[in-house]
CHARMM internal coordinates of N, CA and C (Angstrom, degrees):
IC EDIT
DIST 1 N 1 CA 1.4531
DIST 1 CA 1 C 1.5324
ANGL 1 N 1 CA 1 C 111.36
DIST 1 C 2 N 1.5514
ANGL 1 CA 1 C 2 N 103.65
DIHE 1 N 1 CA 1 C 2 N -39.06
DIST 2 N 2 CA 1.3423
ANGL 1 C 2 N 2 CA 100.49
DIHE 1 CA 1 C 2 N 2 CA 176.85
DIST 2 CA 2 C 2.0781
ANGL 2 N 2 CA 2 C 126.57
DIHE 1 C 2 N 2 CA 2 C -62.94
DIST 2 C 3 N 1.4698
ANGL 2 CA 2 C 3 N 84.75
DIHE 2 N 2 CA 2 C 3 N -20.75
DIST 3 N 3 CA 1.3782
ANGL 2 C 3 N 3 CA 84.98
DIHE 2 CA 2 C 3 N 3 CA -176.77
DIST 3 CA 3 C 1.6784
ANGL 3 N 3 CA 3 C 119.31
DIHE 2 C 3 N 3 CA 3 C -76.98
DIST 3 C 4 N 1.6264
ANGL 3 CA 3 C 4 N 113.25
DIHE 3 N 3 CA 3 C 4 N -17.31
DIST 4 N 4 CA 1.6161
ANGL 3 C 4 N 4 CA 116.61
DIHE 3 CA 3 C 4 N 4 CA 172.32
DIST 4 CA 4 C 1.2158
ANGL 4 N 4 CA 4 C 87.61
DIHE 3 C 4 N 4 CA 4 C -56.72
DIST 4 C 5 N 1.3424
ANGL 4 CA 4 C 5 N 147.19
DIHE 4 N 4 CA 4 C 5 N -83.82
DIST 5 N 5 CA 1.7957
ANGL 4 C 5 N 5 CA 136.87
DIHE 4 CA 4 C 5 N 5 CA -155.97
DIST 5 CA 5 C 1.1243
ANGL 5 N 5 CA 5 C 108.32
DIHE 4 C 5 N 5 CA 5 C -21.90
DIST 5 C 6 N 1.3967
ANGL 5 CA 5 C 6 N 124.54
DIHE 5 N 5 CA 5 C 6 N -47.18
DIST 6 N 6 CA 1.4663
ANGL 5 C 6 N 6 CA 124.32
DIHE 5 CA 5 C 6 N 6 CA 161.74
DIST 6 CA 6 C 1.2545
ANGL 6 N 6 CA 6 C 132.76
DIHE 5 C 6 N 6 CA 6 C -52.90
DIST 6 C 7 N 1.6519
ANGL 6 CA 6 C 7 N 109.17
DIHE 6 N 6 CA 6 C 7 N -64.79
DIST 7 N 7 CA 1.5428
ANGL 6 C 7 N 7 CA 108.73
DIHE 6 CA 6 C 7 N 7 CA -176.43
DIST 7 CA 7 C 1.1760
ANGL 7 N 7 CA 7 C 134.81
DIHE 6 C 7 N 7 CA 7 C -93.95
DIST 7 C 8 N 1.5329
ANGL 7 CA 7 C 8 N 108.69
DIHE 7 N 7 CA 7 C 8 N 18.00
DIST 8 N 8 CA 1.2209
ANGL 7 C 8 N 8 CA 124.55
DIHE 7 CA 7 C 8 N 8 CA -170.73
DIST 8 CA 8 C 1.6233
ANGL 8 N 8 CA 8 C 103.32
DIHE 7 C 8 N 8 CA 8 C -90.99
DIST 8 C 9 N 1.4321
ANGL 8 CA 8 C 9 N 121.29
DIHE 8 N 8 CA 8 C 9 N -51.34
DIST 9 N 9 CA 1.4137
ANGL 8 C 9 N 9 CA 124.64
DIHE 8 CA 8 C 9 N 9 CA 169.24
DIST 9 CA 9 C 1.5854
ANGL 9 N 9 CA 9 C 119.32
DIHE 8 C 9 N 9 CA 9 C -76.44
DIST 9 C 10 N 1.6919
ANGL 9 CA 9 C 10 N 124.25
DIHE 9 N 9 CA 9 C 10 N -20.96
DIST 10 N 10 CA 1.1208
ANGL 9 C 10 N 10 CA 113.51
DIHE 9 CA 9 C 10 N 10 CA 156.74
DIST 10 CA 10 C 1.3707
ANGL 10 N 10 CA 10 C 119.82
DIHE 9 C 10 N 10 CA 10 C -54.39
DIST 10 C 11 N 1.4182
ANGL 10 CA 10 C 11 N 105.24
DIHE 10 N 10 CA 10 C 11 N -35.81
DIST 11 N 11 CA 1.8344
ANGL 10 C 11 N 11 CA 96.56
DIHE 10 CA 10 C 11 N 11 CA -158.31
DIST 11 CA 11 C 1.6735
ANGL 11 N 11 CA 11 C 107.31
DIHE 10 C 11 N 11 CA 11 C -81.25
DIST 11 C 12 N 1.9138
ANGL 11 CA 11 C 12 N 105.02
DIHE 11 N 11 CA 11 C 12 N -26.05
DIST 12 N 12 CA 1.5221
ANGL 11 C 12 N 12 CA 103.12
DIHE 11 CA 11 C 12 N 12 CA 156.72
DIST 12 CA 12 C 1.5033
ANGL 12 N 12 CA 12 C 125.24
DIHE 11 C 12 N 12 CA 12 C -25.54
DIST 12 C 13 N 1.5332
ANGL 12 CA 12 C 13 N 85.68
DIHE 12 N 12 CA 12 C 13 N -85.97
DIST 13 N 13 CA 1.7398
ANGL 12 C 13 N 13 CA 109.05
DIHE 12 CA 12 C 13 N 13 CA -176.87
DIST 13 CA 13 C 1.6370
ANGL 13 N 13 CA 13 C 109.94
DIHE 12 C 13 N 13 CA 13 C -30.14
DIST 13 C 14 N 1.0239
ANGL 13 CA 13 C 14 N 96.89
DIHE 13 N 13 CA 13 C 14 N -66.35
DIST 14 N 14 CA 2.0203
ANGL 13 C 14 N 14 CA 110.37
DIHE 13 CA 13 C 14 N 14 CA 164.33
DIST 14 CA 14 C 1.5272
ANGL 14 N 14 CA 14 C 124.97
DIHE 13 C 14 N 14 CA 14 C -20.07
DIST 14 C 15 N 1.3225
ANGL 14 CA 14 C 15 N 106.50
DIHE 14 N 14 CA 14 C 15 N -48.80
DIST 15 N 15 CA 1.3680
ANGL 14 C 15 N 15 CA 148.41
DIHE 14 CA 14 C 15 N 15 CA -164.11
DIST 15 CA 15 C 1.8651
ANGL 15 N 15 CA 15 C 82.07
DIHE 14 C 15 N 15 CA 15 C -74.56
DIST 15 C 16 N 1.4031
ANGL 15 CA 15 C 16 N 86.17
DIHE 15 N 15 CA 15 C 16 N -76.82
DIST 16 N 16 CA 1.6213
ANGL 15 C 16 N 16 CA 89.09
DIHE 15 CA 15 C 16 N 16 CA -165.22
DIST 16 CA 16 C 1.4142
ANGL 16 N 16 CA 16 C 112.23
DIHE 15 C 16 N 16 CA 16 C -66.51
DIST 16 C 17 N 1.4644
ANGL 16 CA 16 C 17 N 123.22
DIHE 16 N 16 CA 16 C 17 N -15.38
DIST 17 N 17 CA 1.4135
ANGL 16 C 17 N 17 CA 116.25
DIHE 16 CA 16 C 17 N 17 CA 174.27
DIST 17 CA 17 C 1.4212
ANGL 17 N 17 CA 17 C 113.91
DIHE 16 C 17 N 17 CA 17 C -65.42
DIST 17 C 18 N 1.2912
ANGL 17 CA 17 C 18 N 128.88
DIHE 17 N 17 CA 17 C 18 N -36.38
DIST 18 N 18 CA 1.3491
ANGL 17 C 18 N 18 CA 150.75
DIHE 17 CA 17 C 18 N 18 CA -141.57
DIST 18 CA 18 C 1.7457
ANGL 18 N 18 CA 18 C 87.65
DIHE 17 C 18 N 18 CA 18 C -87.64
DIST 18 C 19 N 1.5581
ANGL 18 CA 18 C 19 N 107.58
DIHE 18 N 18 CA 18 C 19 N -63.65
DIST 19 N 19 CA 1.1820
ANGL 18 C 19 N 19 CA 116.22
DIHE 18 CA 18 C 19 N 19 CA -172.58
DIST 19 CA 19 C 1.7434
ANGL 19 N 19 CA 19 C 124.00
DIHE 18 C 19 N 19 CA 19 C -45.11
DIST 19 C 20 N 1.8058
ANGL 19 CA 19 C 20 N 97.07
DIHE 19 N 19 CA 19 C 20 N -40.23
DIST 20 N 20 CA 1.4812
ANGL 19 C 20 N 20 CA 112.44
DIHE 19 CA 19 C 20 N 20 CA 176.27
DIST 20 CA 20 C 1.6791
ANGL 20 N 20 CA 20 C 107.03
DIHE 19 C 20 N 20 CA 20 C -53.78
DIST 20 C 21 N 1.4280
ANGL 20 CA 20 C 21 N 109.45
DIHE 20 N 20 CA 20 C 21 N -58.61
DIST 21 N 21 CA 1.5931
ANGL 20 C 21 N 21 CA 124.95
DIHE 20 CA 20 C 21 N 21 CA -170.76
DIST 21 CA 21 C 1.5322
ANGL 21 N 21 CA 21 C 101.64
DIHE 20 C 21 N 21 CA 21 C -42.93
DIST 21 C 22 N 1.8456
ANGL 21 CA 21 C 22 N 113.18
DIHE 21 N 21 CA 21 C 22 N -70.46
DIST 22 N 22 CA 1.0040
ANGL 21 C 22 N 22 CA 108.44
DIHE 21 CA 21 C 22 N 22 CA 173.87
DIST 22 CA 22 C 1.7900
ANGL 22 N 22 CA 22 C 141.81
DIHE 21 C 22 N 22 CA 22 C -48.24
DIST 22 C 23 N 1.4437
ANGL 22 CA 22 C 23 N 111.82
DIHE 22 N 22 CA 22 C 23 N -25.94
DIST 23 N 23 CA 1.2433
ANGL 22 C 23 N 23 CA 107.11
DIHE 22 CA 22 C 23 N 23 CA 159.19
DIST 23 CA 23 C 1.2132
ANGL 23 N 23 CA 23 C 129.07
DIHE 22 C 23 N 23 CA 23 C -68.45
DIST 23 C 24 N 1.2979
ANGL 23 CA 23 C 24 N 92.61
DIHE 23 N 23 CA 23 C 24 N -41.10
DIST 24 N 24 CA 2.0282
ANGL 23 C 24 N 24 CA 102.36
DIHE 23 CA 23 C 24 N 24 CA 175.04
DIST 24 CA 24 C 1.4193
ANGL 24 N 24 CA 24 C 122.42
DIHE 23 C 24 N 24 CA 24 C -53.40
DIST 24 C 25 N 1.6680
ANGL 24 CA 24 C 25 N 93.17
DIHE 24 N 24 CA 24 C 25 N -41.94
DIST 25 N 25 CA 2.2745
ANGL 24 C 25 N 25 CA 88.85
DIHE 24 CA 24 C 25 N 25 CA 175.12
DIST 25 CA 25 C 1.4964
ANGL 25 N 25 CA 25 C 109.87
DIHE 24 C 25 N 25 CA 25 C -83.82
DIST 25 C 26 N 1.5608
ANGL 25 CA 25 C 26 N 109.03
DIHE 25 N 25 CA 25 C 26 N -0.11
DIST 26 N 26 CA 1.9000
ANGL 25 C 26 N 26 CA 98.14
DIHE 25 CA 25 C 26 N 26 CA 155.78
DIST 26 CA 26 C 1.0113
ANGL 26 N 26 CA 26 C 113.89
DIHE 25 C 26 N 26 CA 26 C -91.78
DIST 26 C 27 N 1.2701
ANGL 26 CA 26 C 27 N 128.22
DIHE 26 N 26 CA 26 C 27 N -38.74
DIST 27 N 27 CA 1.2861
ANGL 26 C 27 N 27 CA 111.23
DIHE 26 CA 26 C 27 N 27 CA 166.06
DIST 27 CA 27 C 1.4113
ANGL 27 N 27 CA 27 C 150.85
DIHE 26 C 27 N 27 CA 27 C -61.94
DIST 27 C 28 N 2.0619
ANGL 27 CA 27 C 28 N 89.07
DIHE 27 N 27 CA 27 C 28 N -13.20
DIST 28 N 28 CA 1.5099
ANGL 27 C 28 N 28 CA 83.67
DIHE 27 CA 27 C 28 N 28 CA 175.52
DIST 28 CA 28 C 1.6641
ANGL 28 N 28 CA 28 C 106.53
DIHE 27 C 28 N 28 CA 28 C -108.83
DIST 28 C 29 N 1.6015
ANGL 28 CA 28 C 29 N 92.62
DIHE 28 N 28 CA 28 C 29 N 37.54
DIST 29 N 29 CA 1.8453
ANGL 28 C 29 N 29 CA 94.13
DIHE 28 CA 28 C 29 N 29 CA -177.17
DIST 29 CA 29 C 1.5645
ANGL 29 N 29 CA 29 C 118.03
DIHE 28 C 29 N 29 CA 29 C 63.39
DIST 29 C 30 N 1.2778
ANGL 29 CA 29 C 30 N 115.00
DIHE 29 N 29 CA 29 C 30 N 49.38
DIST 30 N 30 CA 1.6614
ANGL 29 C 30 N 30 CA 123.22
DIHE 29 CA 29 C 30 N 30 CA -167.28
DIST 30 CA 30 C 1.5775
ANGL 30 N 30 CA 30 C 82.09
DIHE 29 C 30 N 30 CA 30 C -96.48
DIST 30 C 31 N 1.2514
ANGL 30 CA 30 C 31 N 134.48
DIHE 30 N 30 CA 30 C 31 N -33.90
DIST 31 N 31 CA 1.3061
ANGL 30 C 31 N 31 CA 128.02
DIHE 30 CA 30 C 31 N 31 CA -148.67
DIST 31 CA 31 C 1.7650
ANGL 31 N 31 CA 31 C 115.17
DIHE 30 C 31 N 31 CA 31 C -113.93
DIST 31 C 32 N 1.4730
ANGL 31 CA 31 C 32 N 113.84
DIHE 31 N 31 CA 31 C 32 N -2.10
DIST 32 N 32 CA 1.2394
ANGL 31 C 32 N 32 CA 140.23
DIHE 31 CA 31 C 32 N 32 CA -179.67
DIST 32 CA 32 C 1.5824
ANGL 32 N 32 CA 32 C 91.06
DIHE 31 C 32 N 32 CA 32 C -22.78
DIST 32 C 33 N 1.3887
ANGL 32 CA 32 C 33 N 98.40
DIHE 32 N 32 CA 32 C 33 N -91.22
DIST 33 N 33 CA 1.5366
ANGL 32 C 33 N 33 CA 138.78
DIHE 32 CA 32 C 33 N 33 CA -131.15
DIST 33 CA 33 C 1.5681
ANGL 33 N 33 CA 33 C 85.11
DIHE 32 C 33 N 33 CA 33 C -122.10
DIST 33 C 34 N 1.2311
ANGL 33 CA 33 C 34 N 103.02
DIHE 33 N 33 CA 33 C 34 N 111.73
DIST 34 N 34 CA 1.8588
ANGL 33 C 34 N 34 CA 116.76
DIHE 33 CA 33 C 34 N 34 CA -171.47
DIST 34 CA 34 C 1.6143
ANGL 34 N 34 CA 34 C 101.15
DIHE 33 C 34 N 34 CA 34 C -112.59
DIST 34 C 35 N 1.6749
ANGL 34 CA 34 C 35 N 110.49
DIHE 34 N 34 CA 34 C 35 N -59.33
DIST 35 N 35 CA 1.4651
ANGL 34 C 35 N 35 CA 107.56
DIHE 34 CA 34 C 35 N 35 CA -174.11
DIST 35 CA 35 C 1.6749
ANGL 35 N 35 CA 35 C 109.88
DIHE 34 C 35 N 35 CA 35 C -88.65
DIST 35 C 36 N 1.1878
ANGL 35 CA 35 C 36 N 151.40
DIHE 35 N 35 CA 35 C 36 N -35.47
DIST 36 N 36 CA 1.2608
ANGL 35 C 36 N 36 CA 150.45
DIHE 35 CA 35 C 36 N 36 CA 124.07
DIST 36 CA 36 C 1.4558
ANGL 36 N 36 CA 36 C 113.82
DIHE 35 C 36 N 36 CA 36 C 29.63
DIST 36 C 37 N 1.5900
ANGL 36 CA 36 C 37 N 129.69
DIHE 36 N 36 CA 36 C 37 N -71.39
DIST 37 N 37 CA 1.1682
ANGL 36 C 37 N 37 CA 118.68
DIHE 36 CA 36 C 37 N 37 CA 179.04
DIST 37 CA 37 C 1.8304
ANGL 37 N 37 CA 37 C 108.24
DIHE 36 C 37 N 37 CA 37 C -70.34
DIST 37 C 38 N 0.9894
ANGL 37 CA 37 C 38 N 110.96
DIHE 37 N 37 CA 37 C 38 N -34.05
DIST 38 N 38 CA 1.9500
ANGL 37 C 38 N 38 CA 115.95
DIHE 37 CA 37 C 38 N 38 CA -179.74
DIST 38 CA 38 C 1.5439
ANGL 38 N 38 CA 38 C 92.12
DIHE 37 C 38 N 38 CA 38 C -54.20
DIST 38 C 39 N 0.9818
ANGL 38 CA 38 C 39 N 111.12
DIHE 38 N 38 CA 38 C 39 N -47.53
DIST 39 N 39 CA 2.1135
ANGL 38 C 39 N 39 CA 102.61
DIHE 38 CA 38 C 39 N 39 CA -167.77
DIST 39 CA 39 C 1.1412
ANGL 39 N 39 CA 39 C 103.50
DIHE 38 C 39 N 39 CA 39 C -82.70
DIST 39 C 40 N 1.3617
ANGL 39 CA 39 C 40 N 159.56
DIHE 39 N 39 CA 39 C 40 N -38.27
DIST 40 N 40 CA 1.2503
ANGL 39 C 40 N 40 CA 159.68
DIHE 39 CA 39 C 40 N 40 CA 137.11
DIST 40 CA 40 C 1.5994
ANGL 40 N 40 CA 40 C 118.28
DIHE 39 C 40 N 40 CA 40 C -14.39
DIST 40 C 41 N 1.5555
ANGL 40 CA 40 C 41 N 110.97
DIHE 40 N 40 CA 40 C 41 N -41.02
DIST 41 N 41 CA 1.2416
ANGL 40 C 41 N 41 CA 113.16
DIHE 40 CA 40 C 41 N 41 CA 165.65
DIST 41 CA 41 C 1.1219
ANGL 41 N 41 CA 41 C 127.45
DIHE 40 C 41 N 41 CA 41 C -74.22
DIST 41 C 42 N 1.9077
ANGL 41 CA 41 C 42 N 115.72
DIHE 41 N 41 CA 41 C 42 N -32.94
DIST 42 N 42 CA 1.2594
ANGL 41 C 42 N 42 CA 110.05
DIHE 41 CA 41 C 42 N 42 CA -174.60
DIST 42 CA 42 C 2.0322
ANGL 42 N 42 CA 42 C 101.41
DIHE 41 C 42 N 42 CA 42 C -85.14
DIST 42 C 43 N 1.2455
ANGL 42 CA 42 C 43 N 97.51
DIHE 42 N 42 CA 42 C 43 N -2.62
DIST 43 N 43 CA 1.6754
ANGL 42 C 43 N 43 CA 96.55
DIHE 42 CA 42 C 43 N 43 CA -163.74
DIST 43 CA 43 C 1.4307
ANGL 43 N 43 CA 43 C 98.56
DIHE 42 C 43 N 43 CA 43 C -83.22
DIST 43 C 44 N 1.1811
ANGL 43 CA 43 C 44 N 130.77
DIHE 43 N 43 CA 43 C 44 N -36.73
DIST 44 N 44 CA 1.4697
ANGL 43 C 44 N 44 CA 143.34
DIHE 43 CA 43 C 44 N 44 CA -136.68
DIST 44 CA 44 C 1.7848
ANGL 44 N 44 CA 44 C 85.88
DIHE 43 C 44 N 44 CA 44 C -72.86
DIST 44 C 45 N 1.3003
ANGL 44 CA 44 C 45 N 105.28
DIHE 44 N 44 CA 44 C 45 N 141.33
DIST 45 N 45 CA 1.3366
ANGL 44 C 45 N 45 CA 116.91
DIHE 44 CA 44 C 45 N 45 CA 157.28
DIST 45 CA 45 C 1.6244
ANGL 45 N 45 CA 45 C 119.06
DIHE 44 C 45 N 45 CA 45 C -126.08
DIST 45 C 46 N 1.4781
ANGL 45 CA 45 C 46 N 105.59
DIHE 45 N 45 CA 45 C 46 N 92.39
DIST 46 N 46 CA 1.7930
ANGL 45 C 46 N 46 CA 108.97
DIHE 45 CA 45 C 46 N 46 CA 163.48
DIST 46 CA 46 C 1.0915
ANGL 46 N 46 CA 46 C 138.41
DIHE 45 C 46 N 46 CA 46 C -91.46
DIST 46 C 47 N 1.6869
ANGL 46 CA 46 C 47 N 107.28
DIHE 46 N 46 CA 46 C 47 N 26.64
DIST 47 N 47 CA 1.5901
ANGL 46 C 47 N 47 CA 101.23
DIHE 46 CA 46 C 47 N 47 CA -174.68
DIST 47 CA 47 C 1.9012
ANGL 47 N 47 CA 47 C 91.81
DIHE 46 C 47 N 47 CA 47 C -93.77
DIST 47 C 48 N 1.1204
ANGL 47 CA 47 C 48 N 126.59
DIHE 47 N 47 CA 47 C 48 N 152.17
DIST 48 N 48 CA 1.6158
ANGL 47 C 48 N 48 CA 155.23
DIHE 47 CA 47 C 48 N 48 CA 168.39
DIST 48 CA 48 C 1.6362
ANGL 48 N 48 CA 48 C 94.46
DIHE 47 C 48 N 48 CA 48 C -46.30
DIST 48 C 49 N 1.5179
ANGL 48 CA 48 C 49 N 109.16
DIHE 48 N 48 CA 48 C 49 N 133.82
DIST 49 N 49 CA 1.6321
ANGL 48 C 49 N 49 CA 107.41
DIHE 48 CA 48 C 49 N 49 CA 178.68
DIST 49 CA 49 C 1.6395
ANGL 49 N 49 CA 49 C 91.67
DIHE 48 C 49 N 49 CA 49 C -75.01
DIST 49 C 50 N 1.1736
ANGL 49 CA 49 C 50 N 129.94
DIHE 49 N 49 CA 49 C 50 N -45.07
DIST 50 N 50 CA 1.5634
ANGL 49 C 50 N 50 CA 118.76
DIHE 49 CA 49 C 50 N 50 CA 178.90
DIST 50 CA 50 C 1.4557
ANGL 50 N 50 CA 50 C 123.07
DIHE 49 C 50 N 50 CA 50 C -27.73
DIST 50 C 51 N 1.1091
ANGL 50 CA 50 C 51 N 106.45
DIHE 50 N 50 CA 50 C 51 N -45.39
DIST 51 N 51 CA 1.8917
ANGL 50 C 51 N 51 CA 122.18
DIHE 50 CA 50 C 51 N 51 CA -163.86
DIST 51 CA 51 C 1.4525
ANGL 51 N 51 CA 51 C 89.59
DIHE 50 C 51 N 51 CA 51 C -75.12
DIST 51 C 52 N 2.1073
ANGL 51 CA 51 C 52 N 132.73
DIHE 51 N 51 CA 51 C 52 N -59.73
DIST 52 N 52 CA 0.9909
ANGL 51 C 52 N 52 CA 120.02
DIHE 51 CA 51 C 52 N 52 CA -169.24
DIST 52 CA 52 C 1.5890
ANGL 52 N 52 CA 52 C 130.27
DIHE 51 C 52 N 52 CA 52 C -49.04
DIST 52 C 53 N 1.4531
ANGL 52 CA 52 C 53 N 90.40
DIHE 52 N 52 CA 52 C 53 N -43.39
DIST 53 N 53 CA 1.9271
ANGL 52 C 53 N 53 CA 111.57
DIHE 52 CA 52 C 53 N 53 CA 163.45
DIST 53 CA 53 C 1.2836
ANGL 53 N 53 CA 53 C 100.44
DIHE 52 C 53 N 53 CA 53 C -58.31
DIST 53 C 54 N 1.1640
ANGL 53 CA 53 C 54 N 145.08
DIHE 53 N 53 CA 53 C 54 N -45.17
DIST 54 N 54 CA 1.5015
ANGL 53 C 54 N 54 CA 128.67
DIHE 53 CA 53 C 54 N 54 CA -175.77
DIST 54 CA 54 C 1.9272
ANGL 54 N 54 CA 54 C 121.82
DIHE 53 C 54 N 54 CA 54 C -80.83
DIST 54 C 55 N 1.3151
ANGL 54 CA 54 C 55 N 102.56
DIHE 54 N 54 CA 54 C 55 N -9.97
DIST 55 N 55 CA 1.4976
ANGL 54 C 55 N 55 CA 126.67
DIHE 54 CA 54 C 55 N 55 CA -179.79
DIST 55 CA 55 C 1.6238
ANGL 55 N 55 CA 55 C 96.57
DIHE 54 C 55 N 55 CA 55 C -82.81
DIST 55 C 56 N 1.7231
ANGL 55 CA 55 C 56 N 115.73
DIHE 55 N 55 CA 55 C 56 N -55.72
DIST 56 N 56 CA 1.0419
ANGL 55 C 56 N 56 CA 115.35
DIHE 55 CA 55 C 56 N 56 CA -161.79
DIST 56 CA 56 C 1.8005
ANGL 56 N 56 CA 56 C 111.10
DIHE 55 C 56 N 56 CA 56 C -66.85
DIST 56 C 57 N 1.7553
ANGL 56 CA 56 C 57 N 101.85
DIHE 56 N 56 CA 56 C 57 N -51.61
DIST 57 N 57 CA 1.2887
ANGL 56 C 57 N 57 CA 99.28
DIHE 56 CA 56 C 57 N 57 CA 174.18
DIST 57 CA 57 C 1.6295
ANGL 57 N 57 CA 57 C 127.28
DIHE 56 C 57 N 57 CA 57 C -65.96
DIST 57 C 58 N 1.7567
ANGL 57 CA 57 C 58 N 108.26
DIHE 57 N 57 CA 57 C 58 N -5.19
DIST 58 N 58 CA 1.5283
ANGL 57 C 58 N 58 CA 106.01
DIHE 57 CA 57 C 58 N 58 CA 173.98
DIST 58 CA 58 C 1.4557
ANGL 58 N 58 CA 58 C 105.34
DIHE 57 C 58 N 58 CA 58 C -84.56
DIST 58 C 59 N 1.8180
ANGL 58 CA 58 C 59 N 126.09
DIHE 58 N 58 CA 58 C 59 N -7.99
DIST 59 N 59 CA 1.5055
ANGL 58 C 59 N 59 CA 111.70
DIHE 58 CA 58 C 59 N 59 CA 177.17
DIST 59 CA 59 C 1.2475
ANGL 59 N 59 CA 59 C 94.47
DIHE 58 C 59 N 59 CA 59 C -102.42
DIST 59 C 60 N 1.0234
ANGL 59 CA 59 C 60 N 158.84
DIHE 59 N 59 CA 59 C 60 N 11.79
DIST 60 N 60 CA 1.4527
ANGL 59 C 60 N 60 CA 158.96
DIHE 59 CA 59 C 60 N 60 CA 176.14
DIST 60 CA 60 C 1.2645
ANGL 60 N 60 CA 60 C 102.57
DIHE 59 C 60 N 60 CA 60 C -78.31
DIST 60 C 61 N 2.0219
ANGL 60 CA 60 C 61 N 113.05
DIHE 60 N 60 CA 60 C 61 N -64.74
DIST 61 N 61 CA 1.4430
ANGL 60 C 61 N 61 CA 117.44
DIHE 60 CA 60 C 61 N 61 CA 179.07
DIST 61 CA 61 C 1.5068
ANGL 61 N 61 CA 61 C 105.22
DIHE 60 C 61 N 61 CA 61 C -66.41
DIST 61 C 62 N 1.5793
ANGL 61 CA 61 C 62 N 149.21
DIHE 61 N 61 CA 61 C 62 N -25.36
DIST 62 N 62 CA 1.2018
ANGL 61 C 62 N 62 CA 140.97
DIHE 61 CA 61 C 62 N 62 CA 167.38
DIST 62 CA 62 C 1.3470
ANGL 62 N 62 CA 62 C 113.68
DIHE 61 C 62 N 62 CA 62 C -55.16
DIST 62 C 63 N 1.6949
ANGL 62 CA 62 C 63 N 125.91
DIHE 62 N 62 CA 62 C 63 N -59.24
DIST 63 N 63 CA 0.9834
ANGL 62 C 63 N 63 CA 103.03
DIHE 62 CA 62 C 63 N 63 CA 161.81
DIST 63 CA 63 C 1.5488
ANGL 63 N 63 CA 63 C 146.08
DIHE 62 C 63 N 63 CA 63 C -81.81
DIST 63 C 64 N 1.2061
ANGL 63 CA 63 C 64 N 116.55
DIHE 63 N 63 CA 63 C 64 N 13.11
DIST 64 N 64 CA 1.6329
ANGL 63 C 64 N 64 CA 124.17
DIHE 63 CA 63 C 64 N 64 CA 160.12
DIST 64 CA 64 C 1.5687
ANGL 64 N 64 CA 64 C 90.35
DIHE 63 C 64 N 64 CA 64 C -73.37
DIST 64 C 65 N 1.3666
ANGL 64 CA 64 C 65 N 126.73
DIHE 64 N 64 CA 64 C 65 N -58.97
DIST 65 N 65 CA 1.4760
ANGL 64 C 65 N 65 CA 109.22
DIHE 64 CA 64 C 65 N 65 CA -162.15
DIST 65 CA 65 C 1.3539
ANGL 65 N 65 CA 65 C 106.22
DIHE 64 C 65 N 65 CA 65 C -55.36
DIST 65 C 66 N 1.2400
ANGL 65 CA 65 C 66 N 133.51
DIHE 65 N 65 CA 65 C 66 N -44.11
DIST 66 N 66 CA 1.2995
ANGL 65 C 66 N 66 CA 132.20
DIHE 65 CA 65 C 66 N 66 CA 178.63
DIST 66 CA 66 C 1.7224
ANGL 66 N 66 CA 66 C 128.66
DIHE 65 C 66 N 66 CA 66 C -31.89
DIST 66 C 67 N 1.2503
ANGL 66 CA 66 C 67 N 105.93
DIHE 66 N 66 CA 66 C 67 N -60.36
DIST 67 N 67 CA 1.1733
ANGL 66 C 67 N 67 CA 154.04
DIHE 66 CA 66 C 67 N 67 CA 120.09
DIST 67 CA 67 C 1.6078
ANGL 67 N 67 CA 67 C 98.58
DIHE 66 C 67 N 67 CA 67 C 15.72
DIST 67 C 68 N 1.0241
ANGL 67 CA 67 C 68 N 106.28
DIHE 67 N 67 CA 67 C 68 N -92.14
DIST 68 N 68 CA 1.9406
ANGL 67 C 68 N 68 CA 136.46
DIHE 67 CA 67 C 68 N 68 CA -155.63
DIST 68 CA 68 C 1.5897
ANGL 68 N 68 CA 68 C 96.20
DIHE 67 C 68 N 68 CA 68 C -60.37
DIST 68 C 69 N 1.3759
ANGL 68 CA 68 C 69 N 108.75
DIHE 68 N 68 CA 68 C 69 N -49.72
DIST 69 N 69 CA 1.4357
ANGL 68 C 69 N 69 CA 147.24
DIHE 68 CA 68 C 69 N 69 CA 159.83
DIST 69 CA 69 C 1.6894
ANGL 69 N 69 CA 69 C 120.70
DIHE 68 C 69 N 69 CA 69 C -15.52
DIST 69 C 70 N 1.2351
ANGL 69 CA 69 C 70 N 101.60
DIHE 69 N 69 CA 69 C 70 N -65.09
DIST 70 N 70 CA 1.6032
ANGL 69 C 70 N 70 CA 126.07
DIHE 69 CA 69 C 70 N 70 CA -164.94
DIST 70 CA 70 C 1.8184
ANGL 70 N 70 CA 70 C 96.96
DIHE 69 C 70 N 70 CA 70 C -78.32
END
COOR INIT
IC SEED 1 N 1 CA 1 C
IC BUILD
C-alpha cells in the first residue's frame, strides 16, 4: 500500500510527460506525412549510372552467348 504513494504520482507525471512529447511532434509537423518517407525509400535509386551501363552491356553479351550457344 505504501508503495501507491509512490506510483501513483510517478505514473501521473509520466502521463503528462508523454502527453507534452506528443503535442510537440504535432506541432512541429512530425506526423504530417506518414507514408511519404516509405515511398521515397522504395523509389530512391542509388546505384551509379556507370554500373547500370555495365549490367546492361553484361546481359547483352549473356544473351549473344546464349545465342552462339544454341
Amino acid at each position: 500500500m505504501e508503495s501507491l504513494y509512490l506510483l501513483i504520482p510517478v505514473s501521473v507525471l509520466l502521463v503528462f510527460a508523454i502527453g507534452v512529447v506528443f503535442w510537440w511532434s504535432l506541432k512541429s509537423g512530425q506526423m504530417e506525412d506518414l507514408e511519404g518517407p516509405a515511398y521515397r525509400i522504395l523509389m530512391d535509386d542509388d546505384s551509379p549510372q556507370k554500373t547500370e551501363e555495365k549490367d546492361l552491356q553484361a546481359s547483352k553479351r549473356t544473351s549473344v552467348d546464349a545465342d552462339q550457344s544454341t
